[in-house]
RODO-2510 file (C-alpha; in nm, 4 decimals, decimal comma):
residues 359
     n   res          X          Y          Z
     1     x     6,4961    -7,1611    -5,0427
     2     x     6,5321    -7,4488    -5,2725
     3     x     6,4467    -7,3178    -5,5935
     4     x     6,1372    -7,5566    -5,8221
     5     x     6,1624    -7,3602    -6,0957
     6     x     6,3825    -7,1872    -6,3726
     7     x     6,3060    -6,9799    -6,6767
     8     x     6,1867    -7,0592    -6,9977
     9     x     6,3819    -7,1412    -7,2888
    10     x     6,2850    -6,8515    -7,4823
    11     x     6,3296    -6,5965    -7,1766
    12     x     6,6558    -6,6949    -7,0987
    13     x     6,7566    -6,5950    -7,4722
    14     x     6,4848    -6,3065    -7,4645
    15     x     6,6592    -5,9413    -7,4401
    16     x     6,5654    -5,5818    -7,4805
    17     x     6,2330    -5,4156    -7,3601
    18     x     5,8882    -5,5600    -7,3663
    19     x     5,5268    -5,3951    -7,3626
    20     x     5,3583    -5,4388    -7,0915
    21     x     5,4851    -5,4924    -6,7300
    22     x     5,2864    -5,5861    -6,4388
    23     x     5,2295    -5,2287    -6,3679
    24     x     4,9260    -5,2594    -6,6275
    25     x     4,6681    -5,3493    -6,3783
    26     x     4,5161    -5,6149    -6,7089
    27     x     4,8353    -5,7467    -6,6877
    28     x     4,9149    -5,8158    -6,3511
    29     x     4,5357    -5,9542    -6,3135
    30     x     4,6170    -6,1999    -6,5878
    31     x     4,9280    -6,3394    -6,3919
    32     x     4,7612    -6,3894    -6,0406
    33     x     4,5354    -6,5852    -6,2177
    34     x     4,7356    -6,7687    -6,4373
    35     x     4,9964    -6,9006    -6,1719
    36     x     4,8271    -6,9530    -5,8202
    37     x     5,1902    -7,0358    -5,7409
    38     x     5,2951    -6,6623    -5,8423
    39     x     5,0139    -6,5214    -5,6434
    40     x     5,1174    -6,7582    -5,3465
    41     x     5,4817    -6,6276    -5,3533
    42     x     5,3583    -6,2837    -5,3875
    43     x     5,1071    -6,3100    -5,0860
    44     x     5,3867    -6,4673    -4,8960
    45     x     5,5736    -6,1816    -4,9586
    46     x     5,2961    -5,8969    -4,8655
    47     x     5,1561    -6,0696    -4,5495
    48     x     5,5111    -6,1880    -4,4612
    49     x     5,3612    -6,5746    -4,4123
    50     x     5,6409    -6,8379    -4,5341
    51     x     5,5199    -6,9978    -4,8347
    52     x     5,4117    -7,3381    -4,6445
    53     x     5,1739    -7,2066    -4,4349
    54     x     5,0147    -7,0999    -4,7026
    55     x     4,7695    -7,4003    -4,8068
    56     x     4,5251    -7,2548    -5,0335
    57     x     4,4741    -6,9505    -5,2405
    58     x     4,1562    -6,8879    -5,4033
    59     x     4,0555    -6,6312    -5,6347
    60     x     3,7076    -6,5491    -5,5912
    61     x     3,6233    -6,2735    -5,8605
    62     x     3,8018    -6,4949    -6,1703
    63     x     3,7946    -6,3664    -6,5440
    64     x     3,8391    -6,5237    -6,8356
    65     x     4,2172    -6,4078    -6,9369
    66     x     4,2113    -6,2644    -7,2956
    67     x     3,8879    -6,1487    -7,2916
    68     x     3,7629    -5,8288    -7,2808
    69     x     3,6324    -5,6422    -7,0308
    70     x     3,2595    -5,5422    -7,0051
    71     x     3,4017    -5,1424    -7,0097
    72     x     3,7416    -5,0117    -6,9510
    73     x     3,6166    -4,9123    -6,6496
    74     x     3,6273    -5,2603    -6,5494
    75     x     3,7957    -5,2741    -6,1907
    76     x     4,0605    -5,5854    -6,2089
    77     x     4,1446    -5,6146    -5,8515
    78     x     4,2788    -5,9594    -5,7372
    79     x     4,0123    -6,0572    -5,4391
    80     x     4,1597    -6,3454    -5,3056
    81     x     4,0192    -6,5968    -5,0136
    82     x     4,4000    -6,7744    -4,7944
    83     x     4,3212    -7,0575    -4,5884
    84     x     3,9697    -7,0224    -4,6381
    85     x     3,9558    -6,7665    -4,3938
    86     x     4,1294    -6,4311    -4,5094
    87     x     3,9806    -6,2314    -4,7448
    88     x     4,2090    -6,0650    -4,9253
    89     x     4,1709    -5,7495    -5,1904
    90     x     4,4604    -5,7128    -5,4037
    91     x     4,4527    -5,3671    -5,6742
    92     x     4,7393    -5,2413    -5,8402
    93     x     4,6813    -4,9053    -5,9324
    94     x     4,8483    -4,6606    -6,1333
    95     x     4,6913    -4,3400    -6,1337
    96     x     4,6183    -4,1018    -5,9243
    97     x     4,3158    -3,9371    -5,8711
    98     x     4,3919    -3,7813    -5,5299
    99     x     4,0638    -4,0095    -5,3946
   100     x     4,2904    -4,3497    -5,2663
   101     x     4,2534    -4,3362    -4,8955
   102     x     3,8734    -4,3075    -4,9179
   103     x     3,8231    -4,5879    -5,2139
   104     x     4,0633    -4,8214    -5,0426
   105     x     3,8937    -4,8096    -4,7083
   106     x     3,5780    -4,8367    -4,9183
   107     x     3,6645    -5,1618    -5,0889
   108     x     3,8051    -5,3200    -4,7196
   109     x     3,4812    -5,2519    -4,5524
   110     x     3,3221    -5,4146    -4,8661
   111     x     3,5240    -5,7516    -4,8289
   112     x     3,4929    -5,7198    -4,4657
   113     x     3,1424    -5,7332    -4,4542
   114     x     3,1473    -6,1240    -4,4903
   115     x     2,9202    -6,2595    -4,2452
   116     x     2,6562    -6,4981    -4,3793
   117     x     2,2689    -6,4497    -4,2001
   118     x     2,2667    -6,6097    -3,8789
   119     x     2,6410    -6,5873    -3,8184
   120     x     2,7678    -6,4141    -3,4824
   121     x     2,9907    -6,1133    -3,5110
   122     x     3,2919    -6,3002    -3,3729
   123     x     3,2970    -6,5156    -3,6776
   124     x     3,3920    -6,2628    -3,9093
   125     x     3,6981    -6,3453    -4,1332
   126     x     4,0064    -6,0994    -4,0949
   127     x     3,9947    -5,8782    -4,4401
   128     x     4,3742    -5,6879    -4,5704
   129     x     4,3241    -5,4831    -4,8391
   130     x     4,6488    -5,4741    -5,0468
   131     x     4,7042    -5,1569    -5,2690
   132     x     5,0181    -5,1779    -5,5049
   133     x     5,0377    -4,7990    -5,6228
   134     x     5,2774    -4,6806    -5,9009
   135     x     5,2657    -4,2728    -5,7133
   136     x     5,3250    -4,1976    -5,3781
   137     x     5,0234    -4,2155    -5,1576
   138     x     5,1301    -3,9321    -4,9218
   139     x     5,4321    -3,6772    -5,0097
   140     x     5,4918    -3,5731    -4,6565
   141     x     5,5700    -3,9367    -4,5115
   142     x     5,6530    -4,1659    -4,7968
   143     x     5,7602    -4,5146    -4,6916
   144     x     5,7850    -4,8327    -4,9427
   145     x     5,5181    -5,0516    -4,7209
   146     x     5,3230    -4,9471    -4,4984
   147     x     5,0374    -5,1972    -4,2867
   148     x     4,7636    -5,0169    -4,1450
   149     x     4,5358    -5,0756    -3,8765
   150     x     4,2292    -4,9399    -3,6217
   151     x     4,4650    -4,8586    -3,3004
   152     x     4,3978    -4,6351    -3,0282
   153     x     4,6174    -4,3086    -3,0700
   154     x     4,7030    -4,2812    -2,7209
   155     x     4,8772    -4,6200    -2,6506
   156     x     4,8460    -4,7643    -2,9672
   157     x     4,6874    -5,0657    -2,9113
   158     x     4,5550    -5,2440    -3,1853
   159     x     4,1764    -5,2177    -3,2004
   160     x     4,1294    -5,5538    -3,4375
   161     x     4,4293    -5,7681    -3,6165
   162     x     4,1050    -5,8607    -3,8852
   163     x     4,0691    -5,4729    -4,0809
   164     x     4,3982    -5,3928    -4,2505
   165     x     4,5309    -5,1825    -4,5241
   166     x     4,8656    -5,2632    -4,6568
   167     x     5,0133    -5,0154    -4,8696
   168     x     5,3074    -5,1088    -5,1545
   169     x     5,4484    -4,8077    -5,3023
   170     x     5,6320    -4,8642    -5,6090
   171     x     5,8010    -4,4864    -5,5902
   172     x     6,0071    -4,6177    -5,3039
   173     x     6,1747    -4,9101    -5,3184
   174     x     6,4701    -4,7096    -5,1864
   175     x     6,2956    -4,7136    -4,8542
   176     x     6,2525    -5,0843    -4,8577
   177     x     6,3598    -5,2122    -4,4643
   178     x     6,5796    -5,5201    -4,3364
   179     x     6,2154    -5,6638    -4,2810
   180     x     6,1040    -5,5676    -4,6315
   181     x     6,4245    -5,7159    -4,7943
   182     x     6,4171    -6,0348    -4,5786
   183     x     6,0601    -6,1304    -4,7030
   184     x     6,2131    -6,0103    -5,0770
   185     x     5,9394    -5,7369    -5,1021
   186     x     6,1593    -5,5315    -5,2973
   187     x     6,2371    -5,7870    -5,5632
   188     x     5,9033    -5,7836    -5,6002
   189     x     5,8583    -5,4298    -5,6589
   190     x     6,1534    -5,4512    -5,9198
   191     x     5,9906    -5,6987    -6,1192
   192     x     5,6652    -5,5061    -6,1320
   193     x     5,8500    -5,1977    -6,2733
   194     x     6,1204    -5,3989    -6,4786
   195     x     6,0511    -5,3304    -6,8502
   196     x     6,2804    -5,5606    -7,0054
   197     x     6,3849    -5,9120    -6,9956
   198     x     6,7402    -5,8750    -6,8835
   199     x     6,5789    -5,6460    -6,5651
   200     x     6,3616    -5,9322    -6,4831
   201     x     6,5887    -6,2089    -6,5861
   202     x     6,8370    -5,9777    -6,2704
   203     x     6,5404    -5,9726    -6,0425
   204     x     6,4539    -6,3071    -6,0609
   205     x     6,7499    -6,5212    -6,0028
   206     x     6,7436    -6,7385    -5,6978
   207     x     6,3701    -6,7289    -5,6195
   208     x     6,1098    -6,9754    -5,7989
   209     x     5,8627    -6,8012    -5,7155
   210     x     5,9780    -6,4520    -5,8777
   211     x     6,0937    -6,7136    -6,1850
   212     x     5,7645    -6,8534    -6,1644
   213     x     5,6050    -6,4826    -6,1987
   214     x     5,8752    -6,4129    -6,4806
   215     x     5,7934    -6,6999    -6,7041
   216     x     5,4162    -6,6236    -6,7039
   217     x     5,5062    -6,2658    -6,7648
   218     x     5,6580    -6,3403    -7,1035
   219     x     5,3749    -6,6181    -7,1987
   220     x     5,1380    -6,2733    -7,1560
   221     x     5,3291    -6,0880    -7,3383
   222     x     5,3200    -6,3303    -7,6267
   223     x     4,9620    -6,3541    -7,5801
   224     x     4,7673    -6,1170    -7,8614
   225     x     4,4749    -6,1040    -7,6841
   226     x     4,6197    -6,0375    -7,2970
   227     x     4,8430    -5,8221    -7,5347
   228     x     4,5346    -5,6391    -7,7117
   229     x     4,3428    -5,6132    -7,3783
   230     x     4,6688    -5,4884    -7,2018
   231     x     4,6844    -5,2174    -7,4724
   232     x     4,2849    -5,1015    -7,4080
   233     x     4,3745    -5,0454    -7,0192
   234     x     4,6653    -4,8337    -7,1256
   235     x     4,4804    -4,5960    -7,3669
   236     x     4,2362    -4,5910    -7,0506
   237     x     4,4833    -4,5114    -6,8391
   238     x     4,6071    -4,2351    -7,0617
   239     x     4,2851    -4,1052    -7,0981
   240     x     4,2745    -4,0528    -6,7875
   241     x     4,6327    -3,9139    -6,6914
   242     x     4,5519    -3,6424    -6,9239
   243     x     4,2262    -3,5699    -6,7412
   244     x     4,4144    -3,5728    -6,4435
   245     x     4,6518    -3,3358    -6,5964
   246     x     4,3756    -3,1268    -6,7409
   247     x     4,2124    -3,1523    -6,3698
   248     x     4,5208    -3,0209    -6,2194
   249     x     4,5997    -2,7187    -6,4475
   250     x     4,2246    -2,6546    -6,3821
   251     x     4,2922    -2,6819    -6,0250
   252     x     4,6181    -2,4437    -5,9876
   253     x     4,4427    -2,1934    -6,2518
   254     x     4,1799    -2,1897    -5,9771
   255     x     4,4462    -2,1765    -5,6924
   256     x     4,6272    -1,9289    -5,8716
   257     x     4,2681    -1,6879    -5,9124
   258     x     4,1811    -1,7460    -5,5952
   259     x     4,5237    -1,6364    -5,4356
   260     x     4,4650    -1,3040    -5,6691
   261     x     4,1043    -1,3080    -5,5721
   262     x     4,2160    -1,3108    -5,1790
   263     x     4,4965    -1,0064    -5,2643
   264     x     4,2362    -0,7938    -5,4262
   265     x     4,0143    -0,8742    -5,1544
   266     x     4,3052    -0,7603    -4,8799
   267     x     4,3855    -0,4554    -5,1500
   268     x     4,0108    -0,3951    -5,1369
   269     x     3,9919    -0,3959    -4,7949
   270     x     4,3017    -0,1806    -4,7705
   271     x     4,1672     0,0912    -5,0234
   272     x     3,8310     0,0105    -4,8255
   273     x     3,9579     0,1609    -4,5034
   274     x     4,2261     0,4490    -4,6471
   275     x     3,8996     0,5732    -4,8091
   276     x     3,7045     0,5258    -4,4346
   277     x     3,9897     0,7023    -4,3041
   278     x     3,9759     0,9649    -4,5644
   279     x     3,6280     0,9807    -4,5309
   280     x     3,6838     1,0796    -4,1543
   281     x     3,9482     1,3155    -4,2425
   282     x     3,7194     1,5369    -4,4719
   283     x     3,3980     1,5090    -4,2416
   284     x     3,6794     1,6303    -3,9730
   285     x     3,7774     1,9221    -4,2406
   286     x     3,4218     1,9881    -4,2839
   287     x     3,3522     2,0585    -3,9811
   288     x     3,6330     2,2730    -3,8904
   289     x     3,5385     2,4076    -4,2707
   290     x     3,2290     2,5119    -4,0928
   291     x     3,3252     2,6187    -3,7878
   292     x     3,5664     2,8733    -3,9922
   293     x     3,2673     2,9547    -4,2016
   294     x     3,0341     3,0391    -3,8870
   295     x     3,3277     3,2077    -3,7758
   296     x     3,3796     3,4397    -4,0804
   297     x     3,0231     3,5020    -4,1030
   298     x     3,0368     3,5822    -3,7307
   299     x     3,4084     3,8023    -3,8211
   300     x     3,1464     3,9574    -4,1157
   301     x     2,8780     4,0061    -3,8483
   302     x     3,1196     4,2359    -3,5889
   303     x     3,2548     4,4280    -3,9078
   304     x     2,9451     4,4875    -4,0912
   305     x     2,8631     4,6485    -3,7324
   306     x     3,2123     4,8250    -3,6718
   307     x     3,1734     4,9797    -4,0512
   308     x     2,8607     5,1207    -3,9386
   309     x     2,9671     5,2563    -3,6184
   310     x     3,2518     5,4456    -3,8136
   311     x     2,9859     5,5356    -4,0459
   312     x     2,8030     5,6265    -3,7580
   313     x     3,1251     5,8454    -3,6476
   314     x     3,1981     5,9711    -3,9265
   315     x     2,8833     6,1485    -3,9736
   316     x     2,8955     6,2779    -3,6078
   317     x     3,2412     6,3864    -3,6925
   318     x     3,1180     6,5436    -4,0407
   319     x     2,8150     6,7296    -3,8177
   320     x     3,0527     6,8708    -3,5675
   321     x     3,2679     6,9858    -3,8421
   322     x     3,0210     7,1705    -4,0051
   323     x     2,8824     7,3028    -3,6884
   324     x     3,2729     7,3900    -3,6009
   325     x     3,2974     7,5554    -3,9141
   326     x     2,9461     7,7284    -3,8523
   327     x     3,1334     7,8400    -3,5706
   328     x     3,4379     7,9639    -3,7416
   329     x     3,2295     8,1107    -4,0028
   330     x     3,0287     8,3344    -3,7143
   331     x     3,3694     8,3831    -3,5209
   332     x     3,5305     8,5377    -3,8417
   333     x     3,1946     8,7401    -3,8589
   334     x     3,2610     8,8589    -3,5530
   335     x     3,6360     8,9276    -3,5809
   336     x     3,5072     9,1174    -3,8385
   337     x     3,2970     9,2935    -3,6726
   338     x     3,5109     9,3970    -3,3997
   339     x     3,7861     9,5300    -3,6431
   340     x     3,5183     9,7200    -3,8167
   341     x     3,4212     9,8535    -3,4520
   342     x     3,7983     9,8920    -3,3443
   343     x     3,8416    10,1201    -3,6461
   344     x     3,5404    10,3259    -3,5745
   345     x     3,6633    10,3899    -3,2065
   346     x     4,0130    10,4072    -3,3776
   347     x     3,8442    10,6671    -3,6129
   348     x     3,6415    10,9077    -3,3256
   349     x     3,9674    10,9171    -3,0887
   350     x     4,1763    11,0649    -3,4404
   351     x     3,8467    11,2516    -3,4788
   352     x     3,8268    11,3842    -3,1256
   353     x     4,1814    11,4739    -3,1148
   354     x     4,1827    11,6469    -3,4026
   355     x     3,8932    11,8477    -3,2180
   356     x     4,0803    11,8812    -2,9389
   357     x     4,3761    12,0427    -3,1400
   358     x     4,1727    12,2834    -3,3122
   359     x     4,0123    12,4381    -2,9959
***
């Protein structure tokens, strides 16, 4: 590529860092709008379209560089109308709020909708929304550019070439491809992160478009009021990454209670069914409790009734031995008796023999 342009006088002699690099979204607004031929190389770039077949770019939402912004909420993306026929959303973003996927689809369908009344649906103008993001849009498959597009999952056929979201992650330039490289994507990347003048002096070299982006870059920066609005989207921006922080501790204090809240719940639920289970094991104990109970009252029963049989006995027993010894008593009597008899017949035979013996 033949190169138009070279650097300034002062940035050729300019060293050491600067303030604000075209990662401040005020910033990079300011130099799209500045140099159309900047913005040309960059779109060549993006949509991979060599730079002359690209006859017109036209900036559509246009502010007045230097001044402020209505609120720093201001968006500043770059919407952009090629050929008069692509629309064309261009944001660089640095922050993120975890929400990119949904806003970024919501700003295509937004520049998509560009049918006038009357027109037929055929007519409507192919719309690429162009996200330049300083954080990586998703951990699990990071890539340094990504184009997106409606395709059936199955065979992959491309539902429409006109609804597009190109992603450029600034995270990733190690990723970059052959096609990435070719098209100097990457240098373009550099020069949005480069934060001092012999970086972008590096970057540049060779391409007059990247020289052309360079030499604007250090007009800005010499600008005090780019510089002073520049400085109001960075204190925004801070604001905001310390929300974000805030958010996030918020978010893995919650994580963190909830993961306790799920272990007491399993704990609960543990303790919930040992006590269950204990509960079982006394109503089983109770029962055999009672079941020993009706059996020792039943044990009671059959020796309350044995004690009074043997009561019962031993009273029979205590009658027969007084009638036994009634008995004994009236055979001693008797025994008595008879001795007293068997010594009066003892007596009358001595008597009678004496009789006898004196005759």
């Amino acid at each position: 590529m033949r190169n138009t342009t070279s650097f300034l006088p002062a940035l050729q002699n300019a060293s050491g860092s600067f303030d604000y690099p075209l990662t401040n979204d005020y910033m990079f607004r300011s130099l799209c709008q500045k140099s159309n031929k900047a913005l040309r190389g960059l779109i060549s770039a993006l949509l991979h379209i060599p730079p002359e077949q690209i006859h017109s770019v036209v900036i559509t939402n246009p502010i007045v560089v230097g001044e402020a912004c209505p609120d720093k909420e201001f968006r500043l993306d770059v919407r952009v109308e090629l050929n008069k026929n692509t629309v064309i959303n261009i944001e660089m973003q640095v922050a993120n709020l975890h929400d990119w996927p949904e806003r970024s689809i919501s700003y295509l369908c937004r520049i998509f909708d560009n049918l006038s009344h009357g027109d037929k649906y055929i007519a409507v103008r192919p719309a690429v929304h162009i996200s330049i993001l300083d954080f990586t849009l998703f951990p699990d498959t990071p890539s340094f550019y990504s184009c997106n597009k409606l395709m059936d999952e199955k065979n992959y056929h491309i539902y429409s070439d006109k609804f597009a979201l190109n992603v450029l992650n600034l995270k990733q330039i190690e990723l970059a491809t052959d096609e990435d490289r070719k098209w100097k994507l990457d240098h373009w990347a550099r020069l949005f992160k480069a934060t001092t003048w012999e970086e972008i002096r590096m970057i540049a070299t060779d391409n007059e478009y990247l020289q052309e982006a360079s030499n604007v870059l250090y007009d800005l920066n010499a600008d005090f009021n780019v510089r002073e609005r520049c400085r109001n989207r960075e204190e925004y921006y801070n604001v905001i990454r310390s929300f974000q922080s805030d958010l996030d501790m918020v978010k893995d204090a919650l994580a963190l209670t909830n993961q306790k809240l799920d272990q007491s719940k399993s704990e609960l639920a543990q303790t919930s069914s040992e006590l269950a289970h204990s509960k079982n094991a006394l109503a089983q104990t109770s029962s055999e409790l009672a079941q020993t109970s009706s059996e020792l009252a039943h044990s009671k029963n059959a020796l309350a009734q044995t004690s009074n049989e043997l009561a019962q006995s031993k009273n029979a027993l205590a009658q027969v031995n007084s009638e036994l010894n009634q008995s004994k008593n009236a055979l001693a009597q008797k025994d008595l008796e008879i001795e007293k008899l068997q010594a009066e017949i003892a007596r009358l035979k001595s008597s009678q023999h004496a009789d006898t013996d004196s005759v």
